[in-house]
Structures are given as C-alpha cells and as structure tokens.
FIKOLZA-1660 file (N, C-alpha, C; in steps of 0.1 Angstrom, whole numbers, plus 5000, padded with zeros to 4 digits):
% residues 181
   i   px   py   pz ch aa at
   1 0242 3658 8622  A  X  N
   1 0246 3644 8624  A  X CA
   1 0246 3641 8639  A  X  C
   2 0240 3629 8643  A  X  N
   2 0240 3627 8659  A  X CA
   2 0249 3621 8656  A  X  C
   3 0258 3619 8670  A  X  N
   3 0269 3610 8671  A  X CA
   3 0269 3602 8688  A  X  C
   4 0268 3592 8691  A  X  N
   4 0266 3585 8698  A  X CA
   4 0282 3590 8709  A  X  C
   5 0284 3594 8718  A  X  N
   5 0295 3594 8731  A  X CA
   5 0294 3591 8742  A  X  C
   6 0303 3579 8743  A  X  N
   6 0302 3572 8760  A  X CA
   6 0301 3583 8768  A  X  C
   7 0296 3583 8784  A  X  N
   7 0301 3589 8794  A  X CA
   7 0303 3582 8804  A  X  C
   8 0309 3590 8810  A  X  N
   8 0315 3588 8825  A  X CA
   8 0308 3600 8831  A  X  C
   9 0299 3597 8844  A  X  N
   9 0293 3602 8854  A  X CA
   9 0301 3602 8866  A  X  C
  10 0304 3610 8872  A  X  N
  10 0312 3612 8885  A  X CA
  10 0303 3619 8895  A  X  C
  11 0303 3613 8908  A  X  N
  11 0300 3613 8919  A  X CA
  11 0311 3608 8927  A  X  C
  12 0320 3615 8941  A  X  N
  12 0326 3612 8950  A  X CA
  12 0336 3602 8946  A  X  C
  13 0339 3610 8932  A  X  N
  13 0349 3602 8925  A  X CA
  13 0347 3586 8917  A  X  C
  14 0335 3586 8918  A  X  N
  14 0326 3570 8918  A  X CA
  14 0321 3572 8899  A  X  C
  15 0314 3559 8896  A  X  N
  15 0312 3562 8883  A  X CA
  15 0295 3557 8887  A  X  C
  16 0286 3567 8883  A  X  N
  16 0272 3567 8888  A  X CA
  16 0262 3568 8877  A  X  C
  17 0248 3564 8876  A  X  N
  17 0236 3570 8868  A  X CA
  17 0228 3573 8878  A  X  C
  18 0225 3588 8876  A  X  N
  18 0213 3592 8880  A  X CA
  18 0200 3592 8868  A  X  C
  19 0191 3591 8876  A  X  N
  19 0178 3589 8868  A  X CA
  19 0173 3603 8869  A  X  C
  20 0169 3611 8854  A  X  N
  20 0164 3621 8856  A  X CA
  20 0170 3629 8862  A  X  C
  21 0182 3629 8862  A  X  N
  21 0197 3639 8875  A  X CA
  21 0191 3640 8886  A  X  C
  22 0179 3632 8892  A  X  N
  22 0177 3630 8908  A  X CA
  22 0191 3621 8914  A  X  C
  23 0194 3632 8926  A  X  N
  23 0205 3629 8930  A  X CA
  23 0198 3614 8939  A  X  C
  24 0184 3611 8944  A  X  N
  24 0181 3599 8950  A  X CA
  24 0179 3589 8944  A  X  C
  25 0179 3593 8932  A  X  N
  25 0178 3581 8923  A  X CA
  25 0191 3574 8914  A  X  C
  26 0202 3571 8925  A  X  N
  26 0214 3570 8919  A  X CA
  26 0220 3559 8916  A  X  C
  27 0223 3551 8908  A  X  N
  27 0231 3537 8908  A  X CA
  27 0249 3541 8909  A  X  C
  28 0252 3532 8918  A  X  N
  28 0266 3536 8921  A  X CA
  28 0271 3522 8915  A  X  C
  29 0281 3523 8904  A  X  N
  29 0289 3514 8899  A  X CA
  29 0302 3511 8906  A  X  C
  30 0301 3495 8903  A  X  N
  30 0315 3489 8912  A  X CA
  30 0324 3488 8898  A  X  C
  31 0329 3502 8895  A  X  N
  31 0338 3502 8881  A  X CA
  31 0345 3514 8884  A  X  C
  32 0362 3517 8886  A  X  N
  32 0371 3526 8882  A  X CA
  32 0369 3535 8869  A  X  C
  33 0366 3545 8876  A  X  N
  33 0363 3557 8864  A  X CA
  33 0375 3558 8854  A  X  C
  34 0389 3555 8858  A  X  N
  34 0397 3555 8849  A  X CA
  34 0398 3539 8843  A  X  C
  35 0395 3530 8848  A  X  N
  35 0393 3518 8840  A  X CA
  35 0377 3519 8829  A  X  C
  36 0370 3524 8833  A  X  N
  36 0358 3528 8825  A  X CA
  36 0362 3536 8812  A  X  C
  37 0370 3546 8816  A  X  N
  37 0378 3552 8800  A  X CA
  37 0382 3544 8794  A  X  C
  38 0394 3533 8798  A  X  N
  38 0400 3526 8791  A  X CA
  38 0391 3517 8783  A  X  C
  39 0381 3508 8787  A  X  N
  39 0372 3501 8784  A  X CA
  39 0366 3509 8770  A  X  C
  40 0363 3521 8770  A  X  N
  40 0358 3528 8759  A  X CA
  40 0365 3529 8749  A  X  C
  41 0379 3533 8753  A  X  N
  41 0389 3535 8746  A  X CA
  41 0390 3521 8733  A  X  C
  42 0390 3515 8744  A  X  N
  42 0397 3500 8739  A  X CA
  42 0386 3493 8729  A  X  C
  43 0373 3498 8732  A  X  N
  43 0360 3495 8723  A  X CA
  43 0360 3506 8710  A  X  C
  44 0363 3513 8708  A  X  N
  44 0371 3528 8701  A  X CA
  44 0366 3535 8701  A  X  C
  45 0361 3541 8715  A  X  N
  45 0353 3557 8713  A  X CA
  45 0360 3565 8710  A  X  C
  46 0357 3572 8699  A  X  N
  46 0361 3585 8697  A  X CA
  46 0365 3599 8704  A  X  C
  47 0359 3599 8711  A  X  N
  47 0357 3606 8726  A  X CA
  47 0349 3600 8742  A  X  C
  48 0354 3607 8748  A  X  N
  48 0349 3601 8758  A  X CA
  48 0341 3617 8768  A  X  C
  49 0328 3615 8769  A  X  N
  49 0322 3625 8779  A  X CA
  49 0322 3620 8793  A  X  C
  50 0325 3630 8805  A  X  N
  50 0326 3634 8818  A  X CA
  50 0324 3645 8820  A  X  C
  51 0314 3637 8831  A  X  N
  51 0307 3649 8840  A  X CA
  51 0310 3647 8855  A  X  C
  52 0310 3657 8864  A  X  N
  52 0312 3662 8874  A  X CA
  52 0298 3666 8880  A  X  C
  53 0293 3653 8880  A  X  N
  53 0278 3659 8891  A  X CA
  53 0281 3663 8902  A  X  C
  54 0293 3662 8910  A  X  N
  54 0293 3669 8923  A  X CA
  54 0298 3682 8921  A  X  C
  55 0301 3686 8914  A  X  N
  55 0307 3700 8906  A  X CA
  55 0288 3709 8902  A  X  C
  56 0284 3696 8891  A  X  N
  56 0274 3705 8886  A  X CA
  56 0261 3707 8896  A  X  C
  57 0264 3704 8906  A  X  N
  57 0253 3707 8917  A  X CA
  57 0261 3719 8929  A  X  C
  58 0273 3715 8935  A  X  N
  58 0281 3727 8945  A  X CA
  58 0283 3738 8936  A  X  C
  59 0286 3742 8922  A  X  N
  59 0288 3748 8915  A  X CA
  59 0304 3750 8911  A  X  C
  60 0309 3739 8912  A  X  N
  60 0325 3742 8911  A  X CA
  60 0332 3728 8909  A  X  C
  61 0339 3726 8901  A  X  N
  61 0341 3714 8895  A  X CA
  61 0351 3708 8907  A  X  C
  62 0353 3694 8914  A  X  N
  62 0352 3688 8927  A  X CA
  62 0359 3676 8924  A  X  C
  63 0358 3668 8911  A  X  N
  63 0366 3659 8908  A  X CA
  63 0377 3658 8898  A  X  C
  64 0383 3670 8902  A  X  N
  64 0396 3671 8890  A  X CA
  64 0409 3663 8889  A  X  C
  65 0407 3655 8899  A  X  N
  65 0417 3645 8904  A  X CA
  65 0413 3640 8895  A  X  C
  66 0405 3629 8899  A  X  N
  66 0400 3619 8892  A  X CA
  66 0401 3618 8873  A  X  C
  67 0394 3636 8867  A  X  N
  67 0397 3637 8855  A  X CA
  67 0411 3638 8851  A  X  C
  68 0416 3643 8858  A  X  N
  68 0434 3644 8854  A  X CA
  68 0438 3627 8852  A  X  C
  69 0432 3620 8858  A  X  N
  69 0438 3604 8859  A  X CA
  69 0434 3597 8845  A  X  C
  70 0420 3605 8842  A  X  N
  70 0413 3598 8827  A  X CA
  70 0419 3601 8820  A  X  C
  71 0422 3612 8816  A  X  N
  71 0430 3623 8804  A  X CA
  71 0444 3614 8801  A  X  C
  72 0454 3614 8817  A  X  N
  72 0467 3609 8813  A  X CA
  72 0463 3590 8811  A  X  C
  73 0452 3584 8813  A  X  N
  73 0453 3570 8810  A  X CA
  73 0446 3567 8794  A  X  C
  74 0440 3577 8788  A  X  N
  74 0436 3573 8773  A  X CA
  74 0443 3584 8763  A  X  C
  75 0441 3577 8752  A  X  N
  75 0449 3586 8741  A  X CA
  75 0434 3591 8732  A  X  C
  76 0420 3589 8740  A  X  N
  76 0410 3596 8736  A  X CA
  76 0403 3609 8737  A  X  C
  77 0399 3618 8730  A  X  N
  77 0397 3632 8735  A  X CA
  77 0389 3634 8746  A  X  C
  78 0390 3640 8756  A  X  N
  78 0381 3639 8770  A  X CA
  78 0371 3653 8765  A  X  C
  79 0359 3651 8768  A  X  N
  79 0351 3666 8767  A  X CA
  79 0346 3664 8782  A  X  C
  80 0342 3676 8789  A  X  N
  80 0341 3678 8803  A  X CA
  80 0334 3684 8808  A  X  C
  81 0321 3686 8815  A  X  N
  81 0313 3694 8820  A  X CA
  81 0309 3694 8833  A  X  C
  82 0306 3704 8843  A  X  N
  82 0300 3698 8858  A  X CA
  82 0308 3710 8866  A  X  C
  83 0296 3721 8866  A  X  N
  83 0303 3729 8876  A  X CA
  83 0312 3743 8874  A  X  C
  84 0316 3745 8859  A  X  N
  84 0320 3753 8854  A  X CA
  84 0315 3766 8854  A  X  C
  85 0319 3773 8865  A  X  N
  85 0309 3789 8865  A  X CA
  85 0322 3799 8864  A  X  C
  86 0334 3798 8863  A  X  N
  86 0343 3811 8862  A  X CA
  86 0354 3807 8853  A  X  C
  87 0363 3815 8854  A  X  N
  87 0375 3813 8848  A  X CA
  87 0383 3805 8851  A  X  C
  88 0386 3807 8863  A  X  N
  88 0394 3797 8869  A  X CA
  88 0394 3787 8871  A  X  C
  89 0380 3782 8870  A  X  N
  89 0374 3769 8866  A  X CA
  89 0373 3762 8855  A  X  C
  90 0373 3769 8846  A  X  N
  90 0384 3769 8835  A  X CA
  90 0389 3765 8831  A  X  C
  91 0398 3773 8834  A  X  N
  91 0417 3772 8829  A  X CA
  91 0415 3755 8838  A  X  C
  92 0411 3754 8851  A  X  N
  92 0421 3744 8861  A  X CA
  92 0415 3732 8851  A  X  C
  93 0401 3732 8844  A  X  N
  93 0398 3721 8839  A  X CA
  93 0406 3715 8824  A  X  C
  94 0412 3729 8815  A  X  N
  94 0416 3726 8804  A  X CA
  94 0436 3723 8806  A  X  C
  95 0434 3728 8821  A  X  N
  95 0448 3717 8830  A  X CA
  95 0452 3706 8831  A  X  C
  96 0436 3701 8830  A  X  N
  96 0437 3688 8836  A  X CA
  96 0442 3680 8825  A  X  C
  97 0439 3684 8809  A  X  N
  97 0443 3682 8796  A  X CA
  97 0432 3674 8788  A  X  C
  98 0420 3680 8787  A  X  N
  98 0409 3679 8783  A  X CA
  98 0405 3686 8771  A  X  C
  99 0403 3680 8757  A  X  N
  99 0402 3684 8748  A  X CA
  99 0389 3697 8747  A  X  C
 100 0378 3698 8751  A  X  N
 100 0365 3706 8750  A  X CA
 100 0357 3704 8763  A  X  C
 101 0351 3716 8770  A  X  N
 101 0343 3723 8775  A  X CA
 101 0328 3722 8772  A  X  C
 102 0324 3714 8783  A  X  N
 102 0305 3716 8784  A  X CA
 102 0302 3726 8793  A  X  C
 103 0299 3736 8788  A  X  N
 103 0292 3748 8794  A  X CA
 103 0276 3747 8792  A  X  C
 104 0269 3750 8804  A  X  N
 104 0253 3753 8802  A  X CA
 104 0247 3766 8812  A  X  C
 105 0248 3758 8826  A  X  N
 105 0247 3766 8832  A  X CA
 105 0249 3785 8833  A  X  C
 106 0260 3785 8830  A  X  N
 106 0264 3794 8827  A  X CA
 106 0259 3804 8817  A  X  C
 107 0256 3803 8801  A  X  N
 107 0254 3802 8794  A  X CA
 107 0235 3811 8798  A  X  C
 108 0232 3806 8809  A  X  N
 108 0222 3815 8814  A  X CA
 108 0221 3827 8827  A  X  C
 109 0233 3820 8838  A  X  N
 109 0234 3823 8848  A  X CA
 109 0241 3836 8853  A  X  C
 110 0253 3836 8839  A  X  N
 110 0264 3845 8837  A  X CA
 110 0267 3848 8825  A  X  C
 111 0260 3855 8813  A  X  N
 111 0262 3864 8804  A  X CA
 111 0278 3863 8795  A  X  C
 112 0279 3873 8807  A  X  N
 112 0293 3877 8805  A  X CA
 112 0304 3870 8803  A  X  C
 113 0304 3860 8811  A  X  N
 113 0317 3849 8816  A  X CA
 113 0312 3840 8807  A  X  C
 114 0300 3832 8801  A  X  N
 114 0297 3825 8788  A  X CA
 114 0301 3832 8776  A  X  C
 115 0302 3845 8773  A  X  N
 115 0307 3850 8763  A  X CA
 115 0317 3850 8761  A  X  C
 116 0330 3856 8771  A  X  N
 116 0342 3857 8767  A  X CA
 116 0347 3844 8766  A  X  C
 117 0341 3834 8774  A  X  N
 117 0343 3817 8774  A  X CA
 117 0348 3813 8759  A  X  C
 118 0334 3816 8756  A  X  N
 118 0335 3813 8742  A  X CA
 118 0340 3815 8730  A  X  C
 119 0344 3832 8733  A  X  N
 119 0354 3840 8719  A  X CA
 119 0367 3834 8725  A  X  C
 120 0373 3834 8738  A  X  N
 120 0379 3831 8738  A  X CA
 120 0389 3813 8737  A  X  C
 121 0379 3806 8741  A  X  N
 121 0385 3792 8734  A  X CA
 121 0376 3786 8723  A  X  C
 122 0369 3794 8717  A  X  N
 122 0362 3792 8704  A  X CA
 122 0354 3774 8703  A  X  C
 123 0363 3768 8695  A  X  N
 123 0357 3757 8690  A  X CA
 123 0359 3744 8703  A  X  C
 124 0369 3753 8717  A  X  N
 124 0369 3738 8728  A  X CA
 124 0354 3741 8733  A  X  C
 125 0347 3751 8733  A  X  N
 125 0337 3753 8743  A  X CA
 125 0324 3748 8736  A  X  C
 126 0319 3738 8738  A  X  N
 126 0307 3735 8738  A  X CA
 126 0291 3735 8747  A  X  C
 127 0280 3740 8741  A  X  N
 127 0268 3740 8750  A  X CA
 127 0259 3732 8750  A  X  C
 128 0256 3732 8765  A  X  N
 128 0251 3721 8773  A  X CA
 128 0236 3730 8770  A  X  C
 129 0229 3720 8763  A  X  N
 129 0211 3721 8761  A  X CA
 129 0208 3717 8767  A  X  C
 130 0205 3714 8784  A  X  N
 130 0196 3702 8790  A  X CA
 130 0183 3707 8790  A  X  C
 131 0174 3696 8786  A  X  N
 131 0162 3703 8786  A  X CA
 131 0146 3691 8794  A  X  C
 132 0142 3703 8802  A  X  N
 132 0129 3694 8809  A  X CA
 132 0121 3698 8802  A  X  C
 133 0110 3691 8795  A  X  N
 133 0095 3692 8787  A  X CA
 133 0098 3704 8778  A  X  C
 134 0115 3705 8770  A  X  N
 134 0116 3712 8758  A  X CA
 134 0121 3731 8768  A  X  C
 135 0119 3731 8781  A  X  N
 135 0129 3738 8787  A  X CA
 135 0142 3745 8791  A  X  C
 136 0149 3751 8797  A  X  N
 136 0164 3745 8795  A  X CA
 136 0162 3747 8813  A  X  C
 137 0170 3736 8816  A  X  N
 137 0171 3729 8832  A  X CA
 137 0188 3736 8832  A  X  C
 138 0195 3737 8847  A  X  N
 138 0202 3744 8853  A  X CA
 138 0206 3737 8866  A  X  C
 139 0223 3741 8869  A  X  N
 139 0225 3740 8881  A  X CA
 139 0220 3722 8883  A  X  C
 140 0230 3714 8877  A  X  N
 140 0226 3701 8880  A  X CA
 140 0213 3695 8875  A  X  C
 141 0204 3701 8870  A  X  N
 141 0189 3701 8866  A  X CA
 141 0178 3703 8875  A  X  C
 142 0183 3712 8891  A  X  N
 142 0178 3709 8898  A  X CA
 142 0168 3722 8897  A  X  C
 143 0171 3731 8888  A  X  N
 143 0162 3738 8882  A  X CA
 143 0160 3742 8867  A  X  C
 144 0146 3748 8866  A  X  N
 144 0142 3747 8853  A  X CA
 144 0143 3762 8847  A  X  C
 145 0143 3765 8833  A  X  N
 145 0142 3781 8836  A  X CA
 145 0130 3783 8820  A  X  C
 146 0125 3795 8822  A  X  N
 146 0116 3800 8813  A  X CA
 146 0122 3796 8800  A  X  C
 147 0131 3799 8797  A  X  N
 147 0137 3793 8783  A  X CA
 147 0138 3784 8779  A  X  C
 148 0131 3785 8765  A  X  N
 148 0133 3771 8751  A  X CA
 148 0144 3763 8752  A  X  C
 149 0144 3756 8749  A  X  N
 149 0157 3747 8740  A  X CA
 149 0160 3759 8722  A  X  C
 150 0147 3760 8724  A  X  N
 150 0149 3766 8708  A  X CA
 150 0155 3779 8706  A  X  C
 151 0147 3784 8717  A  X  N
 151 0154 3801 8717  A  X CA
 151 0168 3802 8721  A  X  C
 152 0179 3794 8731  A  X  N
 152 0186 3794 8734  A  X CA
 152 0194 3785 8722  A  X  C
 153 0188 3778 8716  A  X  N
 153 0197 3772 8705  A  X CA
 153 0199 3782 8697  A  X  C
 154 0193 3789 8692  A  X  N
 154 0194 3801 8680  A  X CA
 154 0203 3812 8691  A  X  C
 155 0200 3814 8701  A  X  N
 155 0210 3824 8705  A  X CA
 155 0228 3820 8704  A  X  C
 156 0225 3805 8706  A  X  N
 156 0241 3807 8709  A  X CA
 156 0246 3799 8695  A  X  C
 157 0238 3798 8681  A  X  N
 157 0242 3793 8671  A  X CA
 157 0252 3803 8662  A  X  C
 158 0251 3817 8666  A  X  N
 158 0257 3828 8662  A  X CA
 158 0273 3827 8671  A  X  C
 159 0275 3820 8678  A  X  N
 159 0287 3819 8685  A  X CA
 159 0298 3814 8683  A  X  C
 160 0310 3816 8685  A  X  N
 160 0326 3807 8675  A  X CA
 160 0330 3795 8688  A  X  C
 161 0314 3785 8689  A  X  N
 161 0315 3773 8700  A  X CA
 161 0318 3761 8686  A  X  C
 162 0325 3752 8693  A  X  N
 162 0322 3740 8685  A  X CA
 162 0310 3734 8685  A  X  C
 163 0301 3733 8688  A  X  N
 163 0289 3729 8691  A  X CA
 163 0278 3727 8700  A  X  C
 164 0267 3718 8703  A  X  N
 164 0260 3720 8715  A  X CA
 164 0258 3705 8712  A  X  C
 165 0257 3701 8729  A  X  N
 165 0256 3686 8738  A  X CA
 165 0240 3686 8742  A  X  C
 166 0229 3679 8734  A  X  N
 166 0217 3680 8741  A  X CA
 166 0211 3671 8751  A  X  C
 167 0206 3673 8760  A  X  N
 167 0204 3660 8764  A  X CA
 167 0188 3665 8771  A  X  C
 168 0180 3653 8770  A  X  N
 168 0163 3649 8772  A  X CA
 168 0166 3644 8788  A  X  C
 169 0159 3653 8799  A  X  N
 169 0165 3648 8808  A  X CA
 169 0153 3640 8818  A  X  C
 170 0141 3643 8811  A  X  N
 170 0135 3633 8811  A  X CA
 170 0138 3616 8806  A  X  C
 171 0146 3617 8798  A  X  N
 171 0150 3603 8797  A  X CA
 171 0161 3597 8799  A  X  C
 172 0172 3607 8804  A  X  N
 172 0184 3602 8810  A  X CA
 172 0182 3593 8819  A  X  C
 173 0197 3586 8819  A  X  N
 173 0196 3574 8828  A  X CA
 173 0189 3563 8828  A  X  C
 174 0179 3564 8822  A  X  N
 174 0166 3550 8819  A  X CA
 174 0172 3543 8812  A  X  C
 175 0181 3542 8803  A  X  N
 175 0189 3532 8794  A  X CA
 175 0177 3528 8784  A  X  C
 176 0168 3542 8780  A  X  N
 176 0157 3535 8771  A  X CA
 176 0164 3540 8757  A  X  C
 177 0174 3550 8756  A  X  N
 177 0177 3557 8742  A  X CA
 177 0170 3570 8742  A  X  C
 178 0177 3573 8727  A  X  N
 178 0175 3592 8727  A  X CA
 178 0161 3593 8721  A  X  C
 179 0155 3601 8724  A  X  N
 179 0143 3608 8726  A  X CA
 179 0141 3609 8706  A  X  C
 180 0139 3604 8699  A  X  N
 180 0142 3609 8681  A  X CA
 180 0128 3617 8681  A  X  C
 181 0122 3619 8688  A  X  N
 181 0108 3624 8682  A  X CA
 181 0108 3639 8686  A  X  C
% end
C-alpha cells in the first residue's frame, strides 16, 4: 500500500525543496517549519516526514532544535531522517520525541551500526531507498553506489524494520508526483 506523507525539508533551520537533492537548486520557503507541521496536522496528516538536509550532507543530524519544536507543537507522529550515521545520533534524535527513524545511508556505509540499529529499535527504524536510475544514491544523494534498489530491498526485507521510505530522486522536488511506472 503506498501512502501519501507530508514533509518538511530543513535547511539552516528553513523549510526548502531541493530539486533532485541539488543543493543549487533550492527553493527557500517564507513558512515556519513548526507552523508547516501544524498546517499538516490541522489538514490531518497522519504523520508528518523531516528531513535534515544539512545533517544528510555534513553527516550528523544539525537541526535538532528545530525538530524538538515540531514534535512538542503536533500531536502527529514525526518520522525523521538526515544524517544519522551513529548511535548517538540516535538516541539524541529519538530525544527529541520522534516516533521512527529514516535510516539509508548507513544501511550501506556502516554494516554494523545499521544492524544493531535495527534489532535494536525494531519497528521505529525505517529504510531510506533513495534511488538514481533504479540505484541506491547516498550521503545526501550526492553519491551513487553500485547497488539496486532491488538487491538492497531484499536484503533488508529479512530485518525486524518497520518498513522502507522510497523515494525517485530523479523526480523529487518537481511537484510532478511519484514515479508509478
């Protein structure tokens, strides 16, 4: 079942679209990231997705302020990705009081630390598919790596994750819709 979830893009605390996660190709909205939850909220998202592009590019999640302000201003479940490469990055993000974890990066980068991720908070940890020309893209998308979507889908379908977040990143940001083909 697809299910359609707002997001919130963060840049320098700002609420942004990148086209294609080209960091030059960026629209910077004149909208409060925590009034942007609310707005969702209030339209009834179910959930609300945030990302941490300045996280998912320095490698370390950067706007936790910001997310801690979303979390305590909706009564909607926050899922959260951008930057997540250790533990402690982690714990500080499931701090902030964030229902589930977008992991990807990782998931290639770091073996080990994606595994125990995952036995260990089971159904909060979710994986991040990003994929260029059927791919899987990394580190912001600012790289690509030899692996499928497919092969990596089957590897981590054997795992106690709640599920996986895909995203065509060829078509992100264009506001044309998801890729059905």
């Amino acid at each position: 079942m697809m299910k359609v979830i707002p997001a919130i893009d963060l840049m320098d605390g700002k609420c942004v679209r990148l086209t294609e996660g080209n960091k030059e190709l960026k629209t910077t909205y004149d909208c409060d990231p925590v009034e942007a939850a609310r707005a969702y909220a209030e339209e009834g998202a179910e959930l609300i997705h945030v990302v941490d592009l300045d996280g998912a590019f320095s490698g370390q999640p950067v706007n936790l302020a910001t997310l801690k302000k979303i979390v305590q201003a909706v009564q909607v479940p926050i899922e959260f990705g951008g930057g997540i490469r250790d533990l402690s990055s982690l714990e500080k993000v499931f701090n902030c009081g964030v229902n589930r974890v977008v992991l990807g990066t990782t998931a290639i980068t770091d073996p080990d630390f994606f595994l125990r991720a995952c036995h260990q908070y089971r159904e909060r940890i979710w994986v991040g598919l990003d994929a260029k020309d059927g791919m899987i893209a990394i580190k912001g998308w600012e790289e690509t790596t030899p692996l499928s979507v497919e092969k990596l889908l089957t590897q981590v379908s054997r795992l106690p994750i709640g599920g996986v977040i895909y995203t065509d990143v060829g078509r992100d940001g264009k506001l044309a819709g998801p890729n059905l083909a």
